[in-house]
C-alpha positions as CSV (number, residue, x, y, z in Angstrom):
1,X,-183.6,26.6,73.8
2,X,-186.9,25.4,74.5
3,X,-189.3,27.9,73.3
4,X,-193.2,26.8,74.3
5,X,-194.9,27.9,70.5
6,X,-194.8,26.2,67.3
7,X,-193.1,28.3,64.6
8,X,-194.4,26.1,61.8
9,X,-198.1,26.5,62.9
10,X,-199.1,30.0,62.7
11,X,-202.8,30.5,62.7
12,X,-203.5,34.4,63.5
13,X,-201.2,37.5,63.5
14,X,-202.3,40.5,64.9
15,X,-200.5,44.0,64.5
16,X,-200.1,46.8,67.2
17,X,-198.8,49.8,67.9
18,X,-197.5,52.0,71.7
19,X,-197.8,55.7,71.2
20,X,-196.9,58.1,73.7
21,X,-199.5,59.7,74.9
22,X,-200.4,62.8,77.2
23,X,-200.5,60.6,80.0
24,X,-198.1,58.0,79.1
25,X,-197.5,55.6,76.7
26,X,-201.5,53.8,74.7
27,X,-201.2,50.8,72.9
28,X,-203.4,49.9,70.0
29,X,-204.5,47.5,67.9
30,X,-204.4,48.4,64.0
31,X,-206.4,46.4,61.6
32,X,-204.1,44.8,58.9
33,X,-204.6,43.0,55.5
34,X,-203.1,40.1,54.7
35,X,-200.1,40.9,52.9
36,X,-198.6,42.8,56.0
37,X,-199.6,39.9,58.2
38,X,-197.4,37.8,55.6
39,X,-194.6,40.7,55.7
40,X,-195.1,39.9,59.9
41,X,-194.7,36.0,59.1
42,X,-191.2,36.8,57.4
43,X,-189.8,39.6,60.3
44,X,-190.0,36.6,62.7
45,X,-188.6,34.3,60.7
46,X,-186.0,36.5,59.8
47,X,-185.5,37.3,63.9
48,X,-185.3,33.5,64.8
49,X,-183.1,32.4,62.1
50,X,-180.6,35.1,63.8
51,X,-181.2,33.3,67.1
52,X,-179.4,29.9,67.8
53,X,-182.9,28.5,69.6
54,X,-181.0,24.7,69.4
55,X,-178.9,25.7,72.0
56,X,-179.1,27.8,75.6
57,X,-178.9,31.8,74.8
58,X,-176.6,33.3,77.3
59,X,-178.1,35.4,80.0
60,X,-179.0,38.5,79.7
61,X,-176.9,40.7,82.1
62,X,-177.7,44.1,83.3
63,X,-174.0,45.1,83.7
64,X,-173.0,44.2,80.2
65,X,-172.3,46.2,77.4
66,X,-173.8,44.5,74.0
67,X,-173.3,45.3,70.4
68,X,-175.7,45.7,67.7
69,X,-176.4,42.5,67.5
70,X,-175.8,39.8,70.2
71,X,-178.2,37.3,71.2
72,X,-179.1,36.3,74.6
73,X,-182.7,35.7,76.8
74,X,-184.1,36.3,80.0
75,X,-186.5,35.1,82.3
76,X,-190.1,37.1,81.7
77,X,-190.7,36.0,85.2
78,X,-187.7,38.3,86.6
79,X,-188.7,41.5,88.7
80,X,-188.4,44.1,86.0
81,X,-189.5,42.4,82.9
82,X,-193.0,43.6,84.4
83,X,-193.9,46.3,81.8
84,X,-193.1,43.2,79.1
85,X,-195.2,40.6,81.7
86,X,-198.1,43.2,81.2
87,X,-198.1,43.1,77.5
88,X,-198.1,38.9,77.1
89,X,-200.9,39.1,79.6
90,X,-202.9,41.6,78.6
91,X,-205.6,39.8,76.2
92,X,-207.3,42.7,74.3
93,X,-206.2,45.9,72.9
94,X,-208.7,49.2,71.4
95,X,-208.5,48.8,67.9
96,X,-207.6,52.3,66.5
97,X,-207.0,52.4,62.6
98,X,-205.6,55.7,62.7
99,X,-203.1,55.3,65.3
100,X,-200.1,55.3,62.8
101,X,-201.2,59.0,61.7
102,X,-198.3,60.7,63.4
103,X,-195.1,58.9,63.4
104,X,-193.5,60.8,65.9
105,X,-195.8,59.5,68.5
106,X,-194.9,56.0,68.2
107,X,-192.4,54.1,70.6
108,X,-192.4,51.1,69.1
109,X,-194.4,48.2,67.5
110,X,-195.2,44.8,68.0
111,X,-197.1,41.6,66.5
112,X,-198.7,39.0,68.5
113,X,-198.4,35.6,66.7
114,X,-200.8,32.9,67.5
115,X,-199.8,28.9,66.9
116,X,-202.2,25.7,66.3
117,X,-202.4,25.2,70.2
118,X,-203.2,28.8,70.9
119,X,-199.7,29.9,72.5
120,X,-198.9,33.3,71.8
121,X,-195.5,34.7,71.0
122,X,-194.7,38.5,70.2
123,X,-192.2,40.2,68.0
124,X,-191.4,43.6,69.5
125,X,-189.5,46.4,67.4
126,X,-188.1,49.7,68.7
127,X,-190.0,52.8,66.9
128,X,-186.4,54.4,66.1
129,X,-187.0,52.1,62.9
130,X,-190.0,54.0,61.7
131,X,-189.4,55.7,58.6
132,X,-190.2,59.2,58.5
133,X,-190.2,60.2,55.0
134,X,-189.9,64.2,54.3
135,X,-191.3,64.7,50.9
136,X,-188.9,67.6,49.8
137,X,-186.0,65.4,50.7
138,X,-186.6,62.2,49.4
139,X,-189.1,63.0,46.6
140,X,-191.7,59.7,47.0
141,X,-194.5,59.5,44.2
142,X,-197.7,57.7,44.3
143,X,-200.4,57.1,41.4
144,X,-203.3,58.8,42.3
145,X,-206.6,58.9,40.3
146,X,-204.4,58.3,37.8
147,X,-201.7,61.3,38.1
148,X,-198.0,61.0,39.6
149,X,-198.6,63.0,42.9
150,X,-195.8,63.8,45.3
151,X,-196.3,61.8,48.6
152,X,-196.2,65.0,51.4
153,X,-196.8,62.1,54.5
154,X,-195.0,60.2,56.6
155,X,-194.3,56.8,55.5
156,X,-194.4,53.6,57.9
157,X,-192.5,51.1,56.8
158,X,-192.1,47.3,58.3
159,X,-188.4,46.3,59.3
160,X,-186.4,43.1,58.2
161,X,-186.8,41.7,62.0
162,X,-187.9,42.5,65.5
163,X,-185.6,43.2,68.2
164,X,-186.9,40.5,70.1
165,X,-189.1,37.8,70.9
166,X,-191.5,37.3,74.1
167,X,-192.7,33.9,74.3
168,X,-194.6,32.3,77.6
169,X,-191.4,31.8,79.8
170,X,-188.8,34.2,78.2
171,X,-187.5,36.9,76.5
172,X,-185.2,35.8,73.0
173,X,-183.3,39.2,72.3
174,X,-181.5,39.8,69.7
175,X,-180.7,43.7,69.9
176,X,-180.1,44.4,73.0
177,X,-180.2,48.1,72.7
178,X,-183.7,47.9,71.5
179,X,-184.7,45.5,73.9
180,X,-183.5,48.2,76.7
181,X,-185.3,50.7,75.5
182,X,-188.6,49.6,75.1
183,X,-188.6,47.3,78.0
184,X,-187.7,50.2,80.3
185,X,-184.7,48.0,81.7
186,X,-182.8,50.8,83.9
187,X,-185.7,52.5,85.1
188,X,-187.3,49.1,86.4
189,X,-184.0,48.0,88.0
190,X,-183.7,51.5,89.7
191,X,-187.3,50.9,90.7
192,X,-186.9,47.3,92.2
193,X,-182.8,47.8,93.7
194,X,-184.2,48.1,97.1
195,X,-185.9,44.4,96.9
196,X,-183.2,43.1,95.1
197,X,-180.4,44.4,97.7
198,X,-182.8,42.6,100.5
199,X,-182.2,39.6,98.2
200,X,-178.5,39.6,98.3
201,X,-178.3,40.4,101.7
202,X,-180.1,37.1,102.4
203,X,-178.0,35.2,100.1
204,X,-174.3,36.5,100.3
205,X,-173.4,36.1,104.5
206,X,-170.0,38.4,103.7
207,X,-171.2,41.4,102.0
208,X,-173.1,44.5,103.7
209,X,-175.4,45.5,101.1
210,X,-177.1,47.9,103.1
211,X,-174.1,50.1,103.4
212,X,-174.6,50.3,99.6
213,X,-178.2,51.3,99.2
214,X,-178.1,54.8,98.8
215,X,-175.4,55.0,96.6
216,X,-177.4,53.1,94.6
217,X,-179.9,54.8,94.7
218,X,-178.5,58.1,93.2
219,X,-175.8,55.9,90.4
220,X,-178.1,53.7,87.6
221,X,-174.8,52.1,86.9
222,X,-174.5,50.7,90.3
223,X,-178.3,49.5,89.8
224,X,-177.6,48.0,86.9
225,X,-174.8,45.8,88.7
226,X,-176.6,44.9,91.6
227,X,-179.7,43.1,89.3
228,X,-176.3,41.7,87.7
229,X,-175.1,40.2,91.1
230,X,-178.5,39.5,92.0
231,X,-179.2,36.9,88.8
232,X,-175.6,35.5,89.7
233,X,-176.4,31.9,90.8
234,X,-172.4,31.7,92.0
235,X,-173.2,35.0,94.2
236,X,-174.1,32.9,97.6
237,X,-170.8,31.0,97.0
238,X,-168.5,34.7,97.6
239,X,-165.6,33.9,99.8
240,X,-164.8,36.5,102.3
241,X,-161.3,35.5,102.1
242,X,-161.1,35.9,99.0
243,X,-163.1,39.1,98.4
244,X,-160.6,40.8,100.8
245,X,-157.4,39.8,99.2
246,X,-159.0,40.4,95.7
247,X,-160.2,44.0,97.2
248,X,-156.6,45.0,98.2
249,X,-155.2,43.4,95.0
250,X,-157.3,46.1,92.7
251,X,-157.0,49.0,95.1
252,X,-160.5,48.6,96.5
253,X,-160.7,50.3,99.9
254,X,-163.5,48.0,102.1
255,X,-164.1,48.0,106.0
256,X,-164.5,44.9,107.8
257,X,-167.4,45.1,110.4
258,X,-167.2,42.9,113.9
259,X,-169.7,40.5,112.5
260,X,-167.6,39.6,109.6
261,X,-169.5,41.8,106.8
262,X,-167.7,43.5,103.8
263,X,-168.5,46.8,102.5
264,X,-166.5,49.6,100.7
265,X,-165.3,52.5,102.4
266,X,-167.2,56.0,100.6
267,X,-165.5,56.7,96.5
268,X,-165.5,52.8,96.7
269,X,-168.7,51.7,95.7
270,X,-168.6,51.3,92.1
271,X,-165.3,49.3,92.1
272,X,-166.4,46.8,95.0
273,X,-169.2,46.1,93.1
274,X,-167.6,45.7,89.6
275,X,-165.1,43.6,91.1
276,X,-167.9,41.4,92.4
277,X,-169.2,41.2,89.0
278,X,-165.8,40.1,87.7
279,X,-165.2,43.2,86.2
280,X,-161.9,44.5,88.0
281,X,-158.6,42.8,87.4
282,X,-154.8,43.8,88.1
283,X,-152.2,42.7,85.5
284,X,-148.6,42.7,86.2
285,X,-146.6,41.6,82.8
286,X,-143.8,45.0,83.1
287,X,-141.7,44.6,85.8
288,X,-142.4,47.8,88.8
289,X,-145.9,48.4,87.0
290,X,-149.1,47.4,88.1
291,X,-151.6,48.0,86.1
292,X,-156.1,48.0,86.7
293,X,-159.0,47.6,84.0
294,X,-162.4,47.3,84.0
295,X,-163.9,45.3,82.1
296,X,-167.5,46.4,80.3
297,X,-168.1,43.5,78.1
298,X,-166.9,40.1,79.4
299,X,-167.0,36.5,78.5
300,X,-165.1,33.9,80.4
301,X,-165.8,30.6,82.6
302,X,-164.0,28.4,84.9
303,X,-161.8,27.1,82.6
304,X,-159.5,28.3,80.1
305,X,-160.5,28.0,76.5
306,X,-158.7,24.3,75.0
């Protein structure tokens, strides 16, 4: 994967923090020496050797469901990567050295990298690492004016790696999970359905996507599928021949308008639009029994594997 920064050129790392605040989340710079910018150095080297960057990542999709650990990237030029557009964009931070104080408050972290050519990349890491340390529990001692002394603060601590990577063109995940969270994926998809549902109407001649609006409205599930459908570059190619027999194959009940258009009838919703996901499938291997699944995690192509 082409990734616009040069890894073995790193002039200038730089060390922030997002907090949240009374009125919603503050991010801040902190002022660090150089043996945490070094301890930054390793976390993304750590994070890309865990990322295949010789080959394509597989798209991110909305409507999968990722382990712990599973690569993948998206564009940082799709609708709702915006909160992460505002972050690569944003070229100066308030410096606050005492913004790790309270450990609680923080959402997560990040370091912004800087190469020979001045291309910036950022490692971004979910605050649910932070380590809170409890002094009656763990017992931490420090050497102070020269006397063992019981450590009664929280204690921050740097992770092995980032969750992912946001470079000029893309987002290189690598947790998934944390990625989610800090990017506020499902709120921005809920946020930017409607637009995307225009989109699809556009593209897709067979489907009604209107009929499906407010039920997407009120299920994040369903919004989560639609941004699925709508980064589908196969979507435009749906059959309506083929979406009708595959409907009454898995059970899906749709209406048929007079111009042609597809939509499920009301309790449908969710199933029509996994199916067009390639979620839903029938099997049939015990004679009289037909049985459904849905599929959360799915990978899979146009041919079978050799």
């Amino acid at each position: 994967m082409n990734v616009p920064f040069n890894f073995n050129q790193i002039q200038a790392v730089e060390f922030f923090v997002c907090r949240d605040g009374a009125e919603g989340e503050e991010y801040w710079q902190v002022p660090v020496d150089d043996d945490v910018q070094e301890a930054l150095r390793e976390m993304l080297a750590a994070t890309v050797n865990q990322l295949p960057l010789d080959q394509d990542l597989p798209q991110f999709e909305p409507g999968e469901k990722y382990g712990a650990i599973e690569p993948s990237a998206i564009s940082l030029e799709v609708d709702y990567m915006e909160k992460l557009r505002l972050i690569y964009e944003t070229d100066h931070f308030d410096t606050n050295a005492e913004a790790l104080a309270e450990t609680a408050q923080l959402a997560f972290y990040f370091s912004i990298f800087h190469d020979n050519e001045d291309r910036k990349l950022i490692g971004v890491r979910r605050a649910a690492q932070f380590k809170g340390t409890v002094r009656a529990r763990n017992r931490l001692v420090s050497m102070i004016d020269d006397t063992l002394t019981l450590i009664d603060r929280d204690v921050f601590k740097l992770d092995q790696d980032f969750d992912y990577l946001i470079s000029e063109t893309d987002v290189l995940i690598l947790r998934p999970s944390g990625f989610e969270y800090t990017a506020a994926v499902e709120g921005a998809i809920s946020e930017h359905a409607d637009e995307m549902i225009d989109g699809l109407n556009d593209s897709v001649a067979c489907v009604d996507f209107d009929s499906l609006r407010d039920y997407v409205a009120t299920h994040r599930r369903a919004a989560r599928l639609i941004a699925s459908l709508h980064a589908r570059a196969d979507i435009t190619h749906t059959s309506a021949k083929l979406l009708k027999r595959g409907c009454k194959m898995n059970q899906i009940a749709v209406t048929v308008a007079d111009d042609g258009r597809i939509s499920p009838n009301e309790g449908n919703e969710m199933a029509f639009l996994e199916y067009l996901d390639r979620r839903r499938y029938p099997y049939n291997l015990v004679d009289g029994e037909q049985e459904y699944y849905v599929a959360s995690s799915r990978h899979g192509g146009t041919a079978p594997p050799a």
